[in-house]
N, C-alpha and C positions, 0 to 999 in steps of 0.2 A: 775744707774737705781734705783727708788722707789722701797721697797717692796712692795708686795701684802697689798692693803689698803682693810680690811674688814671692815669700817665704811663707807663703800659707798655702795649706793642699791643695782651698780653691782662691788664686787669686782674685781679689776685689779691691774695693776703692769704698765701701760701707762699715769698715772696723766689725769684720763678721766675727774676729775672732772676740768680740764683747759680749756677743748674746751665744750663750755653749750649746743653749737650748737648739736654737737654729743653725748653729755650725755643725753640731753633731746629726741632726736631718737632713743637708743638705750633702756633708758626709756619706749617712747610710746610701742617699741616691746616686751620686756619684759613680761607683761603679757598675748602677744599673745603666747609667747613661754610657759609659764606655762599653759595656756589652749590647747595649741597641746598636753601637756604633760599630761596632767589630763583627754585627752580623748583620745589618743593614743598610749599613752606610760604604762608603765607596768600597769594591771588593776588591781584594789583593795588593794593594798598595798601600796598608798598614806599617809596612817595614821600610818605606820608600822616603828619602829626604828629600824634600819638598821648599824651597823656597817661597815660606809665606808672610805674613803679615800679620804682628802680632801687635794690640793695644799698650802703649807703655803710660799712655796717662788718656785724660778725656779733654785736651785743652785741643780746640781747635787748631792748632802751629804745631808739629812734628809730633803727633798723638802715637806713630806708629813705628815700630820697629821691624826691619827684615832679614830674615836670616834663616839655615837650612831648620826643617824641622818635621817626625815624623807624626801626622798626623794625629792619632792615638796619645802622642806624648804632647800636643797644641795645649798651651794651656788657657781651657778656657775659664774663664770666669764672670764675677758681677763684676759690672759699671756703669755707675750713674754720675750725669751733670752731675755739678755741684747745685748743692741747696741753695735758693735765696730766701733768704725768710723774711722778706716783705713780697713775694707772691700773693696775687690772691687769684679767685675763683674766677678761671677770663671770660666767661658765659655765662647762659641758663638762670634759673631762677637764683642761685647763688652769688648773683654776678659780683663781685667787691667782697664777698669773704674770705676770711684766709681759705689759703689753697689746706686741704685736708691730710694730715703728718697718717693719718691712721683711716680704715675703708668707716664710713658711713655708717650707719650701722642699716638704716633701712634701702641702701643702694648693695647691699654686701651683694645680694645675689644677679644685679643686674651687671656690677662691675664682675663678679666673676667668670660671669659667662664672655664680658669680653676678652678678658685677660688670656681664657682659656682657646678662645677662638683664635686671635690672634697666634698663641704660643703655638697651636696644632699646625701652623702653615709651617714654621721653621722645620720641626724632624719628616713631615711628609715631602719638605722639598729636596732635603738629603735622598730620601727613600727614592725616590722618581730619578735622579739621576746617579742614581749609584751604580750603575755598567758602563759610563759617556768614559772614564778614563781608559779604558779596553780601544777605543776607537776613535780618539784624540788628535786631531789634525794637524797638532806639533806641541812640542814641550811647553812653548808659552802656553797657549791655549790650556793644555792639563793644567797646570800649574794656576790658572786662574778657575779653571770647574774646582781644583781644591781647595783654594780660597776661598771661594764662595759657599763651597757645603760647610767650612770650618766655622765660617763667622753664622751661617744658619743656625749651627751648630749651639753655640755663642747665644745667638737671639734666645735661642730653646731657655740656654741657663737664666738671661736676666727674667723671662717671665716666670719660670722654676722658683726661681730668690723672691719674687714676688706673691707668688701664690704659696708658698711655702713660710715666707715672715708675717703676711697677714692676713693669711686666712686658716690657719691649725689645719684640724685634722684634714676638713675638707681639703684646703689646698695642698696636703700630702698626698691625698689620695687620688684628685686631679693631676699631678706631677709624674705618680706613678702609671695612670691612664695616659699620657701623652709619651710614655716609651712602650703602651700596648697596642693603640691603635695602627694603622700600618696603608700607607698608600695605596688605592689599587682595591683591596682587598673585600671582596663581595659579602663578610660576615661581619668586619670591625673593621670601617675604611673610615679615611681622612674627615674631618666635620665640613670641608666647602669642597666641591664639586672639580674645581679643576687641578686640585693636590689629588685629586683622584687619575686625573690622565696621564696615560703611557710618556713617557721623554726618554725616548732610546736611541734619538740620533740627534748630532749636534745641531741640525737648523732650528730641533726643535728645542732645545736647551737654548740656543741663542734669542729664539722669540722670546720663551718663558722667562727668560730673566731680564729682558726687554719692555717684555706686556706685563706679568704677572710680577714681578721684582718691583713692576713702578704702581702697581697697586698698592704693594706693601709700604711703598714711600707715600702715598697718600692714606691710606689705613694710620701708621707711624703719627702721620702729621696730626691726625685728627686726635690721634689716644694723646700725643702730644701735649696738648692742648688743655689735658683732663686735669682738674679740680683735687686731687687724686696724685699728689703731689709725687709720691715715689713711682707711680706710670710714667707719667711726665718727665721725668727725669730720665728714666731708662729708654724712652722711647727717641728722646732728643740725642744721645748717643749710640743709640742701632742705625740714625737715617742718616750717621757720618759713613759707617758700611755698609747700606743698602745703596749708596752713589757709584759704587764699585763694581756691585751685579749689574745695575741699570746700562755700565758703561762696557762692561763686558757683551752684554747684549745690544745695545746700539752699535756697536762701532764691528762686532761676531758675523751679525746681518749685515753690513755693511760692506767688508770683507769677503762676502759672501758674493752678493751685488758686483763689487767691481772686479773680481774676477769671472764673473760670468760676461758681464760686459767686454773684460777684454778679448774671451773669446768670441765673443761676436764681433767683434772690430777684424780678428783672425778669421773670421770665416763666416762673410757674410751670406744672408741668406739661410743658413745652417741652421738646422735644430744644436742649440749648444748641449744637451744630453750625448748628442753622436762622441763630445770630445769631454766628457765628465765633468761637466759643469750642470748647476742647474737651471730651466728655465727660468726665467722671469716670471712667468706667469704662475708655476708652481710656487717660485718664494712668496707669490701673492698670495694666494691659497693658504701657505701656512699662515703668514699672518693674518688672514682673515679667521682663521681657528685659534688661535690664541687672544686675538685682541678680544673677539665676541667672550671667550670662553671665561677673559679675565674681567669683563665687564660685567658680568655675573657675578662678579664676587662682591658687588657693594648692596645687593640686595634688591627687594622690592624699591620701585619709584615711589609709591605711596606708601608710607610704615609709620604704626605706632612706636615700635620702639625706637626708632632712629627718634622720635621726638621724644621718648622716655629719656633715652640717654642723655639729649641735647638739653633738659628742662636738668637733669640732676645734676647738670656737671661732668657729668662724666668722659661724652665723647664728644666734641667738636668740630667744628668745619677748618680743615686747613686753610693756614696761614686768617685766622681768627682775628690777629690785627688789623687787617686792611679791611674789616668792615667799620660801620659807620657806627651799627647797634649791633648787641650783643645777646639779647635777650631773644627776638625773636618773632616776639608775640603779632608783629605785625606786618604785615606783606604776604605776598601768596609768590606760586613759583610755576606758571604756564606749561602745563605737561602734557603730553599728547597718550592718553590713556587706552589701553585698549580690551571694550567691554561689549561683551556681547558680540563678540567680531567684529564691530567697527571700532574704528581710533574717532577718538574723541578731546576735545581740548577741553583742557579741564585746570581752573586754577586750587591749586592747593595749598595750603595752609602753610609757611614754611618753615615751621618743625615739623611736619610730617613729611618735610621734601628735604631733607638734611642725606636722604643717600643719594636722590638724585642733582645736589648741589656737590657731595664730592666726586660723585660720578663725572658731573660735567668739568671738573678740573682737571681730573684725570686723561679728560678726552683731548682736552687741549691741551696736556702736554705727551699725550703721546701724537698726536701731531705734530710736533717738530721733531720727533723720530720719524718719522715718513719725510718729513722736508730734509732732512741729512741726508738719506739713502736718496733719493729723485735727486739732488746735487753730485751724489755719485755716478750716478748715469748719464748726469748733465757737463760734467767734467769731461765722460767718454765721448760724449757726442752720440749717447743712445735715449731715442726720442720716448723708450716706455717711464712711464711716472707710475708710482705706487701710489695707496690710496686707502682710507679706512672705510668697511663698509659702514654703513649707515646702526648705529645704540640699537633697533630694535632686529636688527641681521642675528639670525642662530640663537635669538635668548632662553636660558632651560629658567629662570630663574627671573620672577615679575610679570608684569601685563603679560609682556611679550610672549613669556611663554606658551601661551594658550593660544597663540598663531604661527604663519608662515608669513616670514615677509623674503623679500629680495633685497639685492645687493642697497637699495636706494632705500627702502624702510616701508614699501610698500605692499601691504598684504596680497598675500598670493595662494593661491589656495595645495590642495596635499599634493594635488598630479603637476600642477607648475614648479612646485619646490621640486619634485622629484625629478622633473628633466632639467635643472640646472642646476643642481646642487654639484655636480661634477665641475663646476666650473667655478665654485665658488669655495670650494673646500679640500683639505685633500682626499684624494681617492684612492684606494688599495694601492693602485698603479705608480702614482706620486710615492706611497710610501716605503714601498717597495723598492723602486728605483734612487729615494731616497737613501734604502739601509745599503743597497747595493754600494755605495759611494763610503758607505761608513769603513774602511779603513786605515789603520793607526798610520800616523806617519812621525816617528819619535825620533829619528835620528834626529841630533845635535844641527839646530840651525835651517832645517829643512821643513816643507810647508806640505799639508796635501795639495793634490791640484784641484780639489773644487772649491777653494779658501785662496784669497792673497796673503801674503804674506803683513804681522802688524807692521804700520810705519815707525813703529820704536816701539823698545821692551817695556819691561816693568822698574821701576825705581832708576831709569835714567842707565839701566844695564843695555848692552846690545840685544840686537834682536835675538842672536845666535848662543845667548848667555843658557849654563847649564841651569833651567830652572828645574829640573826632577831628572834626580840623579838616580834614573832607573837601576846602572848599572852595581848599585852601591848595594 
């Protein structure tokens, strides 16, 4: 496979400049893309140099390169694994055929709609934090919210390459809908529900790229997996830079945590908001709305199409090797369903429990994000533990939705939700006193005080290293 060609408009690693067909379309969009970016994407800091992080090849051992650069001018581009052309079909009714160079013809429109789904999460996650550098807790920090929207950015283009080389018109015309649709927006908003919600202060940028960033590494993993051989490829090379959002948000919250904890060791007793920190009990709150909110994004517990996909090949169950069989067809997956107002066990089929099998991955790995930050506390010698509420807490989206449960997953009815939901979510007041906190703290090497400062920079640089040279 070619390295990465940067003497091409858009760099890649596909010999785009062989098909003119597709070099010249992907071309015309291009500067539709830089103008979604220059009016939607971070504001004001187009002219700013920015110490980031740029692909120089896709080989797992020194893939990346770093060095100043202004956003607008990042150059993004395609890159895929490299091909193995003894691949075959690692699932579903296909299971043993070669993996598929070109879409299906009778899967075209099932694979489209994922491709599409997928691709709309990357520019609404730009969209959603595009004001967080205005209020930035220190130049690291910035310098990784840029990072992170750039390689979003990034993701946008490899699904773009995708829907655009093999799907024609249609996938031009999908390409150009995903720089129209617009986060937020109550006439033409994002396709999943929580690329819809506000992120205008960093606790909550730190969750989302925490909770929702490790949904995308399980989404990733699954498409991963796909029959569908040029997905598969692009997707085993996004989840090398979706470990970098995950850990921006692990370690953001984190940061978060043990300087709230030191000030409680400073003053105990105290409400730690008296001295600009956050409660504890607040940072629970938020994660309890991001985590529910990102749980919602793998769909109904019981779904035909999660077993359409799974029978064609197309989308699979993370990490698909360490099962036993492939196909499917036999075993059920004990779900606790909720019909008629009551929860009900119910065995289901498991192709049609393929979202709540990567659901339940997801769950357990964001559980050892809650065991990192309780070892935070536990370091301080502060006795509060965090804690995930219970898959059917806050669900818009499957069974669940059609009830109230509490923090434990137990139905509760409209006037029980409503006198504790304060307690379980955040409240006007949380969020308020959350934005109150929101200012920039940019000077060279300096931290805000309701953040500790990282225990080391980026690429092995000092903490205090110039990573966004405002002043430039």
């Amino acid at each position: 496979m070619p390295g990465i060609d940067y003497s091409q408009k858009i760099p890649n690693n596909v010999d785009l400049s062989s098909d003119k067909r597709l070099q010249r379309a992907l071309e015309e969009w291009q500067p539709n893309y830089l103008e979604w970016w220059k009016s939607v994407g971070p504001t004001d800091f187009n002219s700013t140099e920015i110490y980031l992080r740029t692909a120089i090849s896709v080989d797992s051992d020194g893939w990346a390169h770093f060095g100043y650069v202004k956003m607008p001018d990042y150059r993004w581009g395609i890159f895929l694994e490299p091909r193995d052309a003894s691949r075959v079909v690692p699932f579903g009714d296909h299971l043993g055929e070669p993996a598929w160079q070109q879409v299906p013809g009778e899967y075209r429109n099932w694979l489209r709609r994922l491709i599409v789904t997928q691709a709309d999460t990357e520019p609404a996650s730009v969209e959603q934090q595009r004001l967080l550098g205005h209020t930035a807790p220190s130049l690291y920090d910035m310098r990784n919210l840029f990072q992170v929207n750039v390689e979003e950015g990034r993701h946008l283009w490899a699904m773009v390459y995708i829907l655009q080389s093999y799907f024609g018109r249609d996938g031009r015309e999908e390409a150009e809908e995903l720089l129209q649709r617009r986060s937020g927006n109550p006439d033409h908003p994002r396709i999943l529900g929580t690329f819809n919600e506000p992120c205008t202060d960093w606790l909550s940028f730190f969750c989302f790229t925490m909770f929702t960033d490790r949904d995308g590494k399980f989404q990733l993993l699954a498409l991963a997996e796909s029959g569908f051989d040029p997905l598969a490829r692009t997707c085993r090379f996004m989840l090398t830079e979706e470990a970098h959002h995950m850990f921006v948000g692990q370690t953001g919250v984190g940061r978060v945590i043990e300087r709230t904890c030191s000030v409680m060791k400073q003053h105990p007793g105290k409400d730690p908001a008296q001295y600009g920190a956050f409660p504890l009990e607040l940072i629970q709150r938020y994660i309890n709305f991001w985590y529910s909110s990102s749980t919602d994004l793998y769909g109904s517990e019981v779904s035909s199409n999660s077993a359409n996909f799974f029978a064609a090949g197309l989308k699979g169950r993370a990490y698909e090797d360490r099962y036993d069989e492939h196909k499917a067809l036999e075993g059920a997956l004990k779900i606790e369903r909720f019909l008629e107002g009551k929860l009900v066990s119910e065995e289901v089929a498991m192709r049609n429990a393929m979202n709540e099998v990567l659901r339940g991955e997801y769950l357990t790995d964001c559980q050892k994000g809650i065991d990192y930050w309780n070892r935070v506390c536990e370091k301080q010698g502060i006795e509060f533990r965090f804690k995930l509420p219970h898959r059917r807490f806050h669900r818009k989206i499957g069974d669940y939705a059609a009830g109230k449960f509490d923090y434990e997953g137990q139905p509760i009815s409209e006037a029980q939700w409503n006198a504790k939901v304060g307690e379980w979510l955040p409240t006007e007041k949380d969020r308020a006193f959350v934005q109150s906190l929101m200012k920039p703290c940019l000077e060279r090497g300096k931290t805000a005080s309701w953040i500790a400062p990282p225990p080391k920079g980026v690429n092995n640089l000092a903490v205090d290293y110039e990573y966004v040279k405002l002043g430039a």
